[in-house]
C-alpha positions in Angstrom: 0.0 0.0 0.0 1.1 3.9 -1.0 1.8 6.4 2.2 -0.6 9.1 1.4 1.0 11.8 -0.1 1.8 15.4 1.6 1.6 17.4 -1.4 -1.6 18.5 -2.3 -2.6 18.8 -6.1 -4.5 21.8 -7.1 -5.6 22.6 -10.5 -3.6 22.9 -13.3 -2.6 26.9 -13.8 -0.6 27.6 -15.9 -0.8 31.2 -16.1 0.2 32.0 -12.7 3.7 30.6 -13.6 5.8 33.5 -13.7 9.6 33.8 -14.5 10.7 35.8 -11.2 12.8 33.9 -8.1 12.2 34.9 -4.4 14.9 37.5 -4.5 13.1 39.3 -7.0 9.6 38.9 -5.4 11.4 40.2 -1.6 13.0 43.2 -3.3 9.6 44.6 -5.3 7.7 44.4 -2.4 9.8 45.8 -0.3 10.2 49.1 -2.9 6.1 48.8 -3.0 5.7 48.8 1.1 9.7 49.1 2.6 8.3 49.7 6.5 5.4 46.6 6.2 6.5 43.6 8.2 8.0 40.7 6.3 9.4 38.4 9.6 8.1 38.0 12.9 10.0 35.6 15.2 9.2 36.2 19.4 9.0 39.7 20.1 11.0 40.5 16.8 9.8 41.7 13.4 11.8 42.6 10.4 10.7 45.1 7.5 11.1 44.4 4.0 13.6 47.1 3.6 15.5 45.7 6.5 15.4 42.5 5.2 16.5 43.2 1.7 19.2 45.6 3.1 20.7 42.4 6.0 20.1 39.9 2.5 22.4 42.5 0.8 25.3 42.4 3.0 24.9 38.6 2.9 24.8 37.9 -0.3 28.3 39.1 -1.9 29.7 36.3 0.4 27.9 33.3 -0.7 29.7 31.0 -3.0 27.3 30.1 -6.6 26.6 26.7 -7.8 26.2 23.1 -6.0 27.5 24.9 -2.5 24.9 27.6 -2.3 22.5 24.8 -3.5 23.1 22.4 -0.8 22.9 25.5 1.9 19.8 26.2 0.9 18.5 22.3 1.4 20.5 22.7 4.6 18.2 25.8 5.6 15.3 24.3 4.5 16.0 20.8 6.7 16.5 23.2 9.7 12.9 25.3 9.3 11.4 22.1 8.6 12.6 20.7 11.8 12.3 24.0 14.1 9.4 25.8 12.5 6.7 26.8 15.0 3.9 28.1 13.4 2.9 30.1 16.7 5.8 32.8 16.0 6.0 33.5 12.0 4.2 36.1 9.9 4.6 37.0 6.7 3.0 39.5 4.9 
């Protein structure tokens, strides 16, 4: 027997597809609404210009390719197994 699956299929939507990445996406809307919270975490909060602005400093020293690729997994392992949904906004 199949484990049920934790992806859940919506319909087919093709015209939402759009040729942007996250980076992209983080740095519009924080020119359309710079002082609008983007993180919340505790009794902190972030604004999308101040996120954009920390993201800035950070990214000149990140390595391209396979490396940055597997940090990212590495990130994404760690929310997965840390995330509380009780302390997260995003607007």
């Amino acid at each position: 027997m199949t484990p049920p699956s934790k992806i859940l299929p919506g319909p087919h939507r093709p015209e939402l597809i759009r040729q942007e990445v996250l980076a992209d996406i983080l740095e519009a809307t924080g020119e359309r609404c710079p002082h609008q919270t983007a993180l919340f975490l505790g009794g902190q909060r972030l604004s999308y210009h101040a996120l954009n602005a920390q993201a800035d400093q950070v990214a000149p020293g990140l390595s391209r390719g396979i490396d940055l690729l597997a940090v990212q997994v590495g990130f994404a392992k760690n929310s997965a197994d840390t995330w509380d949904h009780s302390h997260h906004i995003l607007s």
